[in-house]
N, C-alpha and C positions, 0 to 999 in steps of 0.2 A: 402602252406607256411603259419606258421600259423603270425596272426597279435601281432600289438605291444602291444595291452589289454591281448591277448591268453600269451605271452610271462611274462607280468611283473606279471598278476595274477597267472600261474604257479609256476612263483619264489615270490611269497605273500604265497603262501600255502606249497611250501616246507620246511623250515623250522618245520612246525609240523609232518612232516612225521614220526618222532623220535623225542620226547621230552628231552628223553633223554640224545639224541647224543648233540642235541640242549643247553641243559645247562653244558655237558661237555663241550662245545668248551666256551661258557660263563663264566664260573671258569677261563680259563686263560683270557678273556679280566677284570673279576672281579678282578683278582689278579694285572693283569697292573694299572687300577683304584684307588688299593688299596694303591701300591707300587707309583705311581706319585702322589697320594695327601699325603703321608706322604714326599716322596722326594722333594713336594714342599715348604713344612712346614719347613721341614728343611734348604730348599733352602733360604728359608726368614729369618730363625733365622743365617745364614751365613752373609747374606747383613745386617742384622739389627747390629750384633755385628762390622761390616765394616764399617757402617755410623758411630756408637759411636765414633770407633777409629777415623775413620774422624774426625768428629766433635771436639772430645779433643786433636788430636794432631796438629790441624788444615793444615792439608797435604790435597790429594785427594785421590780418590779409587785406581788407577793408584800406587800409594807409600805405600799403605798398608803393610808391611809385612807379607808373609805366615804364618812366627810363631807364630804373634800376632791373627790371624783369630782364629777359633773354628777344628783345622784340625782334631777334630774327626768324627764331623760333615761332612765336606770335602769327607775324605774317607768314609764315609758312603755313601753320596750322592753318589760319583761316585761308587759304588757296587750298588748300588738300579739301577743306569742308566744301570750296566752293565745287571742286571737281567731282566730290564727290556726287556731288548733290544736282551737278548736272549728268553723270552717268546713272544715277537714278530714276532720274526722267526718262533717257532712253529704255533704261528696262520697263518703266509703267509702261512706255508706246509700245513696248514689244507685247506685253502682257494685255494690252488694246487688242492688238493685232491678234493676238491667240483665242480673245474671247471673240472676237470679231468672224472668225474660222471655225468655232466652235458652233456655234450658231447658225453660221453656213451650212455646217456639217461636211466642212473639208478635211480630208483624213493627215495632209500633209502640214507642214507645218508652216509660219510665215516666213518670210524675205528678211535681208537687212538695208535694200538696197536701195529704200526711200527713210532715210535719218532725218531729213527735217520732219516727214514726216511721222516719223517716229519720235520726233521729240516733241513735235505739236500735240500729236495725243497723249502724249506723257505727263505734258503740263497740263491736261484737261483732266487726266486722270488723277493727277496728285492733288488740283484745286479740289473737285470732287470729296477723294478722303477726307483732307483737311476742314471741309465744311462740314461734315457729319462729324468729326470727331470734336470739333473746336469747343461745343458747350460742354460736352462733358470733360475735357481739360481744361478750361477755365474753371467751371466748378470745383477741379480739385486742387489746380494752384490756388485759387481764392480761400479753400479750406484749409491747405497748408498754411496759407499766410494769415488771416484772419484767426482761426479758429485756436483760440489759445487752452482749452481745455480737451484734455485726448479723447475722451468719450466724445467729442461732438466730430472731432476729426475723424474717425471711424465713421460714425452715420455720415458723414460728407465721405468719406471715401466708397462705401457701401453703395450709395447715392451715384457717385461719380462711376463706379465699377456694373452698378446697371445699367445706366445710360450708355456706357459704352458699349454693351454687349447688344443690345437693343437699335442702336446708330449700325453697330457693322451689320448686325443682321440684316436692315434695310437695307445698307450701301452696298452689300454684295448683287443684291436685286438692280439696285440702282446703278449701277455703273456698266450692269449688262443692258440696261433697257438706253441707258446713254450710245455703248457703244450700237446697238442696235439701229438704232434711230441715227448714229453717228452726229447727234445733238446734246450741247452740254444741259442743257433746260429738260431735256430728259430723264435724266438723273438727278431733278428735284420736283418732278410729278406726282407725289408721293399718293393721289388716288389710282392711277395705272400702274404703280409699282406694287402697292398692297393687293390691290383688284388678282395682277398676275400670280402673285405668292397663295391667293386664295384659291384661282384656279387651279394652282398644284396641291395646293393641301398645306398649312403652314407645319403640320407635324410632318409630313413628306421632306418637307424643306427643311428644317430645322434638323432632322433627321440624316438629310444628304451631309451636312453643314458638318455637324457633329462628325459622323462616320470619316469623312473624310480627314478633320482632322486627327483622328482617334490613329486611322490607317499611317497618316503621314509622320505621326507621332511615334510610331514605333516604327516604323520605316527609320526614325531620325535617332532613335534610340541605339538601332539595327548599327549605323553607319558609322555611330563614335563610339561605339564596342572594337570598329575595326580599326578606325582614325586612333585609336587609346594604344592600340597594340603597333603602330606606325610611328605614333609618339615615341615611344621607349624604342623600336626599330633607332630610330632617326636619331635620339639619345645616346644611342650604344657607338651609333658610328661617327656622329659630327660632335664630340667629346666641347661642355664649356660653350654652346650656340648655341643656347636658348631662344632669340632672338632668329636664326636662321630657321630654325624648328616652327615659330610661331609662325612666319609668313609660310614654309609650305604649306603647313595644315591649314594656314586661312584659305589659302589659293586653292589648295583641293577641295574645301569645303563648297568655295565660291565653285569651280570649274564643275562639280557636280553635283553635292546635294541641293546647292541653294537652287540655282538654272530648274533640276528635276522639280523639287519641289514649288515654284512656280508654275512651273506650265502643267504639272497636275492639279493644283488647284482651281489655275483659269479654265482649265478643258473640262474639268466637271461643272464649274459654276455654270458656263456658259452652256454646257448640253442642260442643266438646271434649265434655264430661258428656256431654251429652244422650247422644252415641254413643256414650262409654263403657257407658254403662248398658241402652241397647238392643240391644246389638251382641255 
């Protein structure tokens, strides 16, 4: 069986296996990067023309009217959300596909060249999430909203913040045992999914989980030490582009940390399975 350094250094070095495959799956987090820092821009020039009207009509944001906002803007914003939100999909399918190879124990990386297919696991992959995550964000919007004294908001959010760590824990098990099975009903089996975690060891596991983010964590640290010094590069040259400065640094984030940092997490989770299941 191998250990939890054997496991996360594996998934440290797969990612290079293909460079290439590597900066394609990057292109789409670089385009999300690219699409959420102009949608937010825009999102601010929305509230900023809202506070005006505020301000001159002296109403609140609540009274606004629609027609008086920027609704070009508006519709813009929600088309960039929708884009966005469908290239997110593609990257869950890709992130499918890696835990799906993981598990195989193939060294190379996946394809691009079935996208429906990759957006069909994507959407199975994102229902998934969102069904483990949904109670404990209700719980915590219901405590925002309801909870009028702060000490009880805290124990609702405390509340809200275990549940969460305790859902992903599961759903990391759970969405390997889905892709496994390549059935969505998999990933709510919750006594073959516990069963599997037991045969590895839940401190093993818990263990790999940690470690890994811990690695990736200063991995991410590592990379906007250098990003910080490219900033002020990029400042020195393109004088008054603040704005031109944000998107590169979004896109090089997208085109490689975010890509790397994906597919090392899927190729450790998924060698994760593999041993749970052999073992």
């Amino acid at each position: 069986m191998a250990s939890i350094t054997d496991c996360v250094v594996e998934g440290l070095k797969y990612p290079f296996n293909d460079i290439k495959k590597l900066l394609g799956f990057g292109v789409l987090f670089a385009l999300i990067s690219a699409l959420s820092t102009y949608m937010g821009m825009k999102s601010f020039d929305i509230f900023r023309s809202a506070v005006h009207i505020v301000e001159s009509s002296n109403s609140t944001l609540s009274h606004v009217p629609f027609s008086q906002l920027p609704t070009g803007d508006i519709y813009l914003v929600a088309g960039l959300g929708i884009l966005i939100f469908i290239i997110s999909l593609l990257i869950y399918g890709y992130q499918y596909n890696i835990v799906k190879f993981s598990i195989e124990k193939k060294e190379d990386l996946p394809g691009f060249s079935d996208v429906l297919g990759m957006f069909i696991n994507g959407i199975k992959y994102f229902l998934v999430i969102a069904a483990y995550n949904i109670i404990p964000a209700l719980i915590l919007v219901g405590g925002v909203t309801l909870a009028g004294d702060s000490s009880v908001l805290i124990v609702i959010a405390l509340i809200s913040a275990l549940l969460f760590i305790i859902a992903n824990l599961i759903l990391i098990m759970a969405l390997n045992n889905m892709v496994a099975y390549d059935s969505i009903k998999k990933a709510f089996d919750l006594r073959e999914i516990t069963d599997n975690i037991s045969n590895l060891g839940w401190g093993k596991y818990v263990g790999i989980i940690l470690f890994t983010i811990i690695i990736f964590m200063i991995i991410t640290v590592a990379v906007n030490f250098v990003l910080s010094f490219l900033t002020v590069g990029f400042a020195a040259v393109i004088s008054n582009q603040a704005v031109v400065i944000s998107f590169v640094i979004a896109i090089i984030e997208g085109l490689f940390v975010d890509s790397y940092g994906a597919l090392f997490f899927n190729r450790v989770y998924g060698s994760v399975y593999r041993q749970s299941i052999n073992d």
